[in-house]
N, C-alpha and C positions, 0 to 999 in steps of 0.2 A: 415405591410410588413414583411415577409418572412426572417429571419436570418438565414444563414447559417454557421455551423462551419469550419474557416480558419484554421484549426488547423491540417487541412490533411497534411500529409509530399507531398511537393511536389519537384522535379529534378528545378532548379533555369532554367530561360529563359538568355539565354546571350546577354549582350545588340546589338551586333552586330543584333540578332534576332528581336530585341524591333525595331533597326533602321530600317531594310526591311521591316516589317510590315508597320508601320509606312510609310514610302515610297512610296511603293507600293498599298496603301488605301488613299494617298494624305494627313490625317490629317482627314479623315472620316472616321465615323460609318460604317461598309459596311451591315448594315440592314437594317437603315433610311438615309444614308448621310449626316447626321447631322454633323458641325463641331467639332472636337473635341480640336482644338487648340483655345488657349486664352480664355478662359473661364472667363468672368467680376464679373464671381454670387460670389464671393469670395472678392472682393477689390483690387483685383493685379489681372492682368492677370496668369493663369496658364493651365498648358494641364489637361485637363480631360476625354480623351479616356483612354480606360483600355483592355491591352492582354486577351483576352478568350480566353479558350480552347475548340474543339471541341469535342474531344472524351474526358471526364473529365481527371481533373489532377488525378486524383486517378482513382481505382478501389473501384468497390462497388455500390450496393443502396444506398446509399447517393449520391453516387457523379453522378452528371446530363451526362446521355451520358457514363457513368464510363466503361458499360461493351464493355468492348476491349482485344485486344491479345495485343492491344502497351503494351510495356516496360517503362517505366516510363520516361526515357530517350526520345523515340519519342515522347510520350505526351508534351512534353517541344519543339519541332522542328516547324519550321517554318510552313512548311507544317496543323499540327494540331494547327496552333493559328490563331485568326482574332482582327483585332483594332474593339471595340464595345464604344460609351458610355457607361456612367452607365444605362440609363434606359433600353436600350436593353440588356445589360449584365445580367443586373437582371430577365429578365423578363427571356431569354432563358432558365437562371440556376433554376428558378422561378416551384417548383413542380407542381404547377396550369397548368405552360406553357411546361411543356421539351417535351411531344407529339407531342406538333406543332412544334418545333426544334429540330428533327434528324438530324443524321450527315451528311447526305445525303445533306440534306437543308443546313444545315449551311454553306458545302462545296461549293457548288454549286452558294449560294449567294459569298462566298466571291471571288469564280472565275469571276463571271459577274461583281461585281465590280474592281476588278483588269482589267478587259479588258475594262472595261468603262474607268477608266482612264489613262493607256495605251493607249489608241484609243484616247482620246480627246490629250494628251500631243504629241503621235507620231503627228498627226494630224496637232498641231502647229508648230513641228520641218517639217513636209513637206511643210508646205506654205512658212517658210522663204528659202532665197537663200540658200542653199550645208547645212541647218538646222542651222545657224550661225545668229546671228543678233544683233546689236550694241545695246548701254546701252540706254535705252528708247524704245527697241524692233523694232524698225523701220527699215525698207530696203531702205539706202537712197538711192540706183539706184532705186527703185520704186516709192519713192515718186517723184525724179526727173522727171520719166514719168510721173506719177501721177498732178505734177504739170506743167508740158509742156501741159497736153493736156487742162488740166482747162485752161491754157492761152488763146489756140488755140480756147476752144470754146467761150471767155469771148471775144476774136478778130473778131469771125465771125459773136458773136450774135449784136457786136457796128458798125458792118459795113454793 
């Protein structure tokens, strides 16, 4: 496997940034959707998703994606970062692989998954009643209908 040198200066991410990523990707890979929380391979649960950067954190041939007009500053910005595992992380920044992971791509995946899950969670907040719903996730004026009509047909099928 592929080392590369950490040793680039890079502008720190803030975590308020780390949280939205994070967020906004559910706690997924947005290349494979692989979970990135609780990870057991360790003995303890811990998180094992990792900030990538799309257009490198540096400038330069070395650095994967490097060559950009950002400022070193936006290379740090929410915008240029994606939640990856390690194994896609590596692979992207991976000299073998960075070809096939232009910025293009990277960006574009990590829109689709942002709207994936966007779409599934609005999705749930529009099935419940005004998007609100009691602890155990249930509508209980639904289930009440819910359970009248099971009565009604439990009544006509005994009669």
């Amino acid at each position: 496997m592929e080392v590369r040198d950490s040793t680039v200066a890079r502008t720190a991410i803030a975590p308020s940034v780390r949280e939205r990523l994070w967020g906004k990707s559910a706690g997924r890979c947005v290349l494979c959707a692989r979970s990135v929380i609780d990870d057991t391979t360790f003995w303890h649960d811990i998180n094992v998703g990792e900030v990538a950067h799309n257009v490198g954190a540096s400038e330069g041939a070395n650095s994967p994606r490097g060559d950009s007009e950002l400022t070193a500053k936006e290379r740090s910005d929410e915008e240029n970062l994606l939640l990856l595992c390690h194994d896609c992380h590596q692979r992207i920044d991976s000299r073998f692989h960075r070809a096939d992971y232009s910025v293009d791509f990277l960006r574009t995946k990590k829109a689709e998954h942002e709207l994936r899950v966007r779409e599934v969670t609005e999705d749930r907040r529009r099935r419940c009643r005004g998007g609100h719903q009691r602890a155990g996730g249930h509508d209980p004026a639904r289930l009440t209908a819910r359970g009248e009509a099971h009565s009604q047909i439990g009544a006509a099928s005994e009669g």
